[in-house]
C-alpha positions in Angstrom: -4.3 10.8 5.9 -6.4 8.1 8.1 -7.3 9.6 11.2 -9.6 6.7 12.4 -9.1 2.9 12.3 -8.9 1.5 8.9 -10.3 -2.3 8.1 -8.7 -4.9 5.8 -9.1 -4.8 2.3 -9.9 -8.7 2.1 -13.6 -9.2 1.3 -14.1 -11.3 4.1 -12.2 -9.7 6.8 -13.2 -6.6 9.4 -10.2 -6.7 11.6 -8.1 -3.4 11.7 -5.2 -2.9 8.8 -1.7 -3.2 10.6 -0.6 -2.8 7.0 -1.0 -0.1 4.1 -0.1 -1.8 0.8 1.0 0.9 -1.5 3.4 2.7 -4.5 5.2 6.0 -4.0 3.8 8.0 -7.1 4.8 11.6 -8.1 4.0 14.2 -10.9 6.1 17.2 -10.9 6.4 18.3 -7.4 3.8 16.5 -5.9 4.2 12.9 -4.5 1.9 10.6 -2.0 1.6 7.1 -1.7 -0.8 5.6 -4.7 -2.6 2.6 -2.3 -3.6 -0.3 -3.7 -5.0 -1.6 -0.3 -4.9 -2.2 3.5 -4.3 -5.7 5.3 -4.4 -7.7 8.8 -1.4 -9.6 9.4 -3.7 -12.9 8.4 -4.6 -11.2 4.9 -0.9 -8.9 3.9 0.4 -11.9 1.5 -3.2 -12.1 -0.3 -3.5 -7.9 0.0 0.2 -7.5 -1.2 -0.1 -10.3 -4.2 -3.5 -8.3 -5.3 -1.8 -5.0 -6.0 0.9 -6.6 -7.4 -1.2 -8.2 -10.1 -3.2 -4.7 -10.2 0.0 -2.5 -10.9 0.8 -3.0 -14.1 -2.9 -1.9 -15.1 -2.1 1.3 -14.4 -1.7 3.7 -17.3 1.3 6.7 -16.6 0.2 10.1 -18.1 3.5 11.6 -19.3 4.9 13.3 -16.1 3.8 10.8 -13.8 6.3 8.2 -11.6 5.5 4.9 -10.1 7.7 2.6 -7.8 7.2 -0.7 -7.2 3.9 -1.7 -4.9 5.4 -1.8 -1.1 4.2 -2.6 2.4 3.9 -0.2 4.8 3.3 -0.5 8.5 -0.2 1.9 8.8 -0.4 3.8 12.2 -4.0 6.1 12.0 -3.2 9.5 12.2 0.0 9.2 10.0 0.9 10.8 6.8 2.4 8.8 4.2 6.0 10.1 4.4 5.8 9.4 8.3 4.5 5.6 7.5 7.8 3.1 8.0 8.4 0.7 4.8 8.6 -2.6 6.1 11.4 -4.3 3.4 11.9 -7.8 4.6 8.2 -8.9 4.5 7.6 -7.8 0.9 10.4 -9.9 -0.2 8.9 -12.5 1.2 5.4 -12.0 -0.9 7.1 -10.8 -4.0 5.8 -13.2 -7.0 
């Protein structure tokens, strides 16, 4: 959990992330969201895109689940299962 402002991932931004750019993950009984990054609303497409080409890099040890990388809307101060999944904009970024 964030409990202080968080920037954008983009290497050549320092405004505050409106956006957590992430996968639900889970072994066993535990699960979180697995981020990949955190974007302005100038930089989600390029953050989103990023961690899309990053995913499938990702190795799964034999217990382990991964969903699809999502965008979610990143209050400070939130935990993961309280951040709101924002579905229409990832649709729009999806390549």
């Amino acid at each position: 959990m964030y409990g202080h402002g968080v920037n954008c991932s983009h290497p050549y931004c320092s405004d505050s992330a409106t956006y957590k750019v992430a996968a639900r993950w889970s072994h066993g009984r535990f699960a979180e969201l697995k981020t990949y990054g955190f974007a302005c609303s100038d930089h989600l497409e390029e953050v989103f895109q990023e961690a899309e080409n990053r995913r499938p890099d990702y190795t799964l040890r034999p217990g382990e689940v991964i969903e699809e990388v999502a965008i979610y809307r990143f209050e400070p101060g939130k935990r993961d299962r309280q951040l709101q999944r924002v579905w229409g904009l990832e649709e729009n970024y999806r390549t």
